[in-house]
N, C-alpha and C positions, 0 to 999 in steps of 0.2 A: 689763778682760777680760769683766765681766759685759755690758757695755753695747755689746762687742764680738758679744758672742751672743743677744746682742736682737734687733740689726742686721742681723746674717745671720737669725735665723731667721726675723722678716719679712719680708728679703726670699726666703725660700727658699718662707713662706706664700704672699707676692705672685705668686709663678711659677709655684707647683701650680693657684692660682686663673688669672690667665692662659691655661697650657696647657689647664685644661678647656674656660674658655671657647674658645679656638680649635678645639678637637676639637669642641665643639657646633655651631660654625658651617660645620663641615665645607669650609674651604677650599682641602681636597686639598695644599698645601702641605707634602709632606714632608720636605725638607731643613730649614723653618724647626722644624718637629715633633722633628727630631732636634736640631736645635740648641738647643731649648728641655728637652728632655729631660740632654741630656748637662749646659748649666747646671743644672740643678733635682739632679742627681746631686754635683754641685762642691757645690754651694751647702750639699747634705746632709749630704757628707762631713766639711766646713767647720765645718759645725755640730757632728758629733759630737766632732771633736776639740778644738773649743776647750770644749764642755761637759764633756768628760771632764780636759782641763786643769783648768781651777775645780774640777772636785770632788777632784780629786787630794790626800788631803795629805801632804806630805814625809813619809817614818819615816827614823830615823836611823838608818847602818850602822855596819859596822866601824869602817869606816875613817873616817866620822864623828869617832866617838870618842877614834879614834889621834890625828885631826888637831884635837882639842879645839875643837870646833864643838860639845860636847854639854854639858849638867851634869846633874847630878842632881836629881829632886822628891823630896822627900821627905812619908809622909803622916803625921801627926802624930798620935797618940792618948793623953789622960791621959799627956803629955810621954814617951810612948816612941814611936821612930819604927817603926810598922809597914808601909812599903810605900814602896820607890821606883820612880822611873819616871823612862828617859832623856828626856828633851828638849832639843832647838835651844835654844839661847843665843839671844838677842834679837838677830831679823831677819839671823842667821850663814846662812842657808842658803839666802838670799835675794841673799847677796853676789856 
């Protein structure tokens, strides 16, 4: 997925550089100016959401929990336990 958003986002670099150059050369061509624009819009959109995928991380819900996909952490101090915290079972939420 990282390497998916690489991908896109140079080529979404490649396209901004591009379209300027073609606006500097001024070749009145505007249908390709719009077709260059509406890609460079894809490509953006593309980008955010697979960046926003990767950052995402799973929290477990309810129903998680009902469907025992959760366990408990527990945090350890001078052997009493003061603190848990639900988490995903290994690679459960990934299945």
């Amino acid at each position: 997925m990282i390497i998916g958003a690489i991908i896109v986002g140079l080529i979404t670099i490649a396209l901004v550089i591009y379209t300027n150059v073609k606006i500097d050369q001024g070749n009145g061509n505007m249908g390709f100016g719009v077709f260059l624009g509406v890609l460079t819009t894809i490509f953006c959109i593309l980008e955010i959401a697979i960046v926003s995928d990767i950052k995402e991380k799973p929290e477990p819900t309810a129903m998680d929990v009902y469907q025992g996909k959760t366990t408990l952490k527990y945090e350890v101090i001078d052997n009493v336990k003061v603190d848990s915290v639900v988490i995903f079972k290994t690679n459960e939420y990934e299945k």
